[in-house]
C-alpha positions in Angstrom: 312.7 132.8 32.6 316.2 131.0 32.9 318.4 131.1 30.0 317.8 128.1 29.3 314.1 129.7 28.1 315.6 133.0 25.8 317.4 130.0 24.0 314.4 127.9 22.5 313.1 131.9 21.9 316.1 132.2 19.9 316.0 128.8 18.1 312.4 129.4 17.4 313.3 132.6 15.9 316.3 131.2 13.6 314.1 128.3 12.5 310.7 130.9 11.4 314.0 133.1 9.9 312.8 135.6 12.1 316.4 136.5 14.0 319.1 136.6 11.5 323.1 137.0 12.4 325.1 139.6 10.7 325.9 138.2 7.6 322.3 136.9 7.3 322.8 133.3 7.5 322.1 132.5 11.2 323.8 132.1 14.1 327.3 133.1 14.1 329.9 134.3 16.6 333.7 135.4 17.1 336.0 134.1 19.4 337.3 137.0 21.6 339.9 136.2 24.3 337.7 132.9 25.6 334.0 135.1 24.6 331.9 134.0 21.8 329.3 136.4 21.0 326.5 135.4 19.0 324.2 138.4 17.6 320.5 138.2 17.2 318.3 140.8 15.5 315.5 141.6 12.5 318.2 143.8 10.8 321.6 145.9 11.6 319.2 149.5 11.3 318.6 152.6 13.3 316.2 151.7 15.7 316.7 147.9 15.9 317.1 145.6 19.4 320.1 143.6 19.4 319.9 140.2 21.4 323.4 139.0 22.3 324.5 135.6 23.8 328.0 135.6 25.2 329.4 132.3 26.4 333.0 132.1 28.3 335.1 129.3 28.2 335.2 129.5 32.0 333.3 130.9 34.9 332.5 135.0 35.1 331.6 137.3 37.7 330.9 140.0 35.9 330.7 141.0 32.4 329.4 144.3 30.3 328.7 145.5 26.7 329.4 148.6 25.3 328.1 150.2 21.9 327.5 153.0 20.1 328.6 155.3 22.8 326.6 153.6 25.5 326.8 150.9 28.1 323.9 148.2 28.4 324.2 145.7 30.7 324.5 141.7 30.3 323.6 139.3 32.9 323.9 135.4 33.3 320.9 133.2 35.0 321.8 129.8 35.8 325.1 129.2 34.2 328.2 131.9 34.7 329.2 130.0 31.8 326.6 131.7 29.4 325.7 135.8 29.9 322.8 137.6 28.0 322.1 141.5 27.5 320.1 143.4 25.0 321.8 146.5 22.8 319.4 149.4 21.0 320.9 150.9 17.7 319.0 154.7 18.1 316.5 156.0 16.1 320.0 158.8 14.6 322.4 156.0 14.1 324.3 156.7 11.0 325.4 153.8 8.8 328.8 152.6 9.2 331.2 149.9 11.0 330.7 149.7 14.7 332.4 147.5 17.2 330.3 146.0 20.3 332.6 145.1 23.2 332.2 142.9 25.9 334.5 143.4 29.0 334.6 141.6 32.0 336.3 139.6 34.8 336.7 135.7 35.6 336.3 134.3 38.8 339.9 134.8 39.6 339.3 138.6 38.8 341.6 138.1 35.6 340.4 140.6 32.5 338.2 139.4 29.8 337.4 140.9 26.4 335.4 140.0 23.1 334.4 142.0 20.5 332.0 141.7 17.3 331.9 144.0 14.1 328.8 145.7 13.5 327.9 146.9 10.3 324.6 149.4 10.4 323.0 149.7 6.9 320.7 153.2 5.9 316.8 152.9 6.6 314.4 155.0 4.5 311.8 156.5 7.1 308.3 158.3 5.6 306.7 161.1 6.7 303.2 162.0 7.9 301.0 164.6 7.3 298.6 165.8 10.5 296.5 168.2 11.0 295.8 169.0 14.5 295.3 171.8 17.1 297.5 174.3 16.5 298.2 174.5 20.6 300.4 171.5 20.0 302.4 172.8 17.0 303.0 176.3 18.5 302.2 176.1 22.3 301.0 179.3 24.3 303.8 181.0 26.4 302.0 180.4 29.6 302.7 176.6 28.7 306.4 176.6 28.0 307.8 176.2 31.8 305.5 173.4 32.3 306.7 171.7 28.5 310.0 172.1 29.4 309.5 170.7 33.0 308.0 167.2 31.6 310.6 166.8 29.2 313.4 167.2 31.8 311.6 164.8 34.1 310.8 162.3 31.4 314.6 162.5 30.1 316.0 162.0 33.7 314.1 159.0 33.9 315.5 157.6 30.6 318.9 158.4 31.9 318.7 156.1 34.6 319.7 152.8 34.5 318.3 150.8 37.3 320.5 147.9 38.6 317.8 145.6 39.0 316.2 143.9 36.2 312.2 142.9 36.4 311.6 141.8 33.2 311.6 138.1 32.7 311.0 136.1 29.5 308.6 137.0 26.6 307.6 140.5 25.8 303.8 141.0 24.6 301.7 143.0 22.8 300.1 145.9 25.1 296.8 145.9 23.2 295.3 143.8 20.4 295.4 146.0 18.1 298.0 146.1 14.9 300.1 149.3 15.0 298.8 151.8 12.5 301.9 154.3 12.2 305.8 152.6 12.3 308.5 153.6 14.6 310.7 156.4 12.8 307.9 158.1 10.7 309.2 162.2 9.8 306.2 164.3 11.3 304.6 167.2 9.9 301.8 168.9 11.4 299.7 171.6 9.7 302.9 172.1 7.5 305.6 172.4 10.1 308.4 169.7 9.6 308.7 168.2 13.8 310.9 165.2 15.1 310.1 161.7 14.3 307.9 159.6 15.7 310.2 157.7 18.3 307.7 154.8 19.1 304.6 152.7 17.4 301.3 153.5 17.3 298.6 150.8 17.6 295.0 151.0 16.8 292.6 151.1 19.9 289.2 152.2 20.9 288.7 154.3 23.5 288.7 152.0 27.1 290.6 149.2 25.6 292.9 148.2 28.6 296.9 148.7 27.8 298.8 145.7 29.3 302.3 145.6 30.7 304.7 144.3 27.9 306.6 142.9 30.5 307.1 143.1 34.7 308.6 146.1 35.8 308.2 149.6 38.1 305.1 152.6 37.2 307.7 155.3 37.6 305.4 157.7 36.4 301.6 157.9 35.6 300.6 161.4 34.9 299.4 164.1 32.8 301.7 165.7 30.0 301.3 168.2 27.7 301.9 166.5 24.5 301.3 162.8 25.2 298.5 163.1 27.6 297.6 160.6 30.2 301.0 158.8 30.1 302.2 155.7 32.2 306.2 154.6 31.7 307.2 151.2 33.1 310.7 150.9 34.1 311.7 147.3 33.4 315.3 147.6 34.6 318.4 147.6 33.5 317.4 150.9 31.2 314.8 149.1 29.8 311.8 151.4 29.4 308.0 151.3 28.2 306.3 154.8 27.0 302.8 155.0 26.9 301.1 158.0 25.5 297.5 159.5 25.1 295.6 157.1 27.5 292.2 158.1 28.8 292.6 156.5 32.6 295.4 155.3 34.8 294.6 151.7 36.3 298.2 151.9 37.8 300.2 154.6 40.1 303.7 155.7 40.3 305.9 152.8 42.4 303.6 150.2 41.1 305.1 146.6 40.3 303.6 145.0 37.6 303.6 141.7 35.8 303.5 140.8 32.5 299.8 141.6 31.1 298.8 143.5 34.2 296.4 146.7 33.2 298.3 150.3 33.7 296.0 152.0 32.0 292.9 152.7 29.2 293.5 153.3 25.7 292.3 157.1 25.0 292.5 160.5 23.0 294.1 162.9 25.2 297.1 165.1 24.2 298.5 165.7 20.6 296.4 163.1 18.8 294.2 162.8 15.7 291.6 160.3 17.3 291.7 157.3 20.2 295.1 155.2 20.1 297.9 154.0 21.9 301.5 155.2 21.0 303.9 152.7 22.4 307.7 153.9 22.6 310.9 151.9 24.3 314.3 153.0 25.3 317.2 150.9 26.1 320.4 152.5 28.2 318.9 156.1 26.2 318.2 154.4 22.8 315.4 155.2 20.8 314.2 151.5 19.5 311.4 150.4 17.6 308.6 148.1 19.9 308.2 146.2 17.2 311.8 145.1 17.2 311.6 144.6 20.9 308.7 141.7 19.9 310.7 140.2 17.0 313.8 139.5 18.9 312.1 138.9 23.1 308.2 137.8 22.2 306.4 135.3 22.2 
């Protein structure tokens, strides 16, 4: 989709009140040494996706944003004139004044800056109560090389940023079913406080096919210890989909998918209660709510 596209997205959103700027009255941007930044998001929270515009007063070559300690890349398609990116506000974001920065170059290779104030207000998360095997809350000993061995793989992953960018357009829904536990719950199973929930979880029979959100690379489709049958998409530019507790792959590691291609069956396996799919995303390392993904990119 050209930019031209994530605009009437955007104007759709502001007219349903569904994107809102940061003083909650629509669009609104800051001048910054020829940038105007415009902000689009459900709310300024831990664990929201932020949708910036950035449009330049003259021609760019390259441009990049910076926030919360992290870098996330913004691109331009069709006009060097106008440059998009999307920012993530993790999941352990404290509330407080941050500053999102966009630095760059014109065509002339002369500096370019803009900046807009970001104010992240406190979110109230609940917590859940599970029951479940009690291998998942205190694993055997013969299982802690292999725990520890998927977790550095999976966080490697995450920490890569891949130049390219495959997703186009509109995000959807993996599965038709409405999510049945929200991004950021506190965990507790049988008693024992554990981290929060970093994605959505949707309800699913067992079979349902999961759907890519978007395009993007299988860049891993294999068995893990907590999450089961699992299948991450890499979407590019640090944009990653998590899929957890499937009960077949349909896809296989260096896969490219399209938007609503089948990677996989919805399923039980892993630390679960009963059949669903648990969605999470990560953007440039952040922990960010799906749903907020779909508010701000879907259809």
């Amino acid at each position: 989709m050209h930019l031209k596209g994530l605009r009437q997205i955007l104007i759709a959103f502001a007219f349903i009140g569904m994107a809102v700027a940061l003083n909650g009255s629509g669009a609104a941007g800051i001048n910054g040494a020829g940038i105007t930044i415009t902000v689009h998001t459900r709310s300024l929270q831990p664990g929201e996706v932020i949708l910036i515009e950035a449009e330049s007063a003259q021609p760019l070559r390259r441009l990049r944003a910076e926030a919360f300690g992290r870098e996330f890349p913004v691109f331009s398609e069709g006009s060097e004139l106008k440059w998009v990116g999307l920012v993530g506000i993790d999941l352990d974001t404290r509330p407080g004044r941050y500053v999102l920065k966009l630095t760059g170059e014109d065509a002339n290779g002369n500096p370019v800056a803009g900046q807009e104030a970001l104010v992240v207000t406190g979110k109230e998360f609940p917590t859940r109560q599970l029951t479940v095997d009690e291998k998942f809350v205190t694993p055997p000993s013969n299982v802690l090389v292999r725990i520890k061995e998927e977790s550095d793989h999976v966080r490697a992953i995450f920490d890569t940023t891949t130049p390219q960018r495959y997703w186009q357009g509109a995000f959807v829904a993996p599965v038709p079913g409405a999510p049945i536990s929200e991004f950021g719950k506190r965990s507790v199973y049988n008693g024992k406080p554990r981290s929060p929930h970093a994605g959505t979880d949707f309800r699913g029979a067992a079979g349902t096919p999961i759907r890519a959100p978007n395009a993007g690379r299988i860049v891993l489709a294999s068995a893990l210890y907590y999450s089961g049958n699992t299948v991450i998409i890499d979407h590019g530019f640090g944009l990653y989909s998590y899929f957890g507790h499937l009960s077949s792959f349909v896809s296989k590691e260096g896969d490219l998918v399209k938007t609503g291609d089948v990677v996989g069956k919805v399923g039980a396996t892993g630390l679960v209660t009963g059949p669903h799919l648990h969605w999470s995303v990560r953007l440039a390392g952040s922990r960010v709510d799906p749903m907020s993904l779909l508010s701000v990119l879907g259809k």
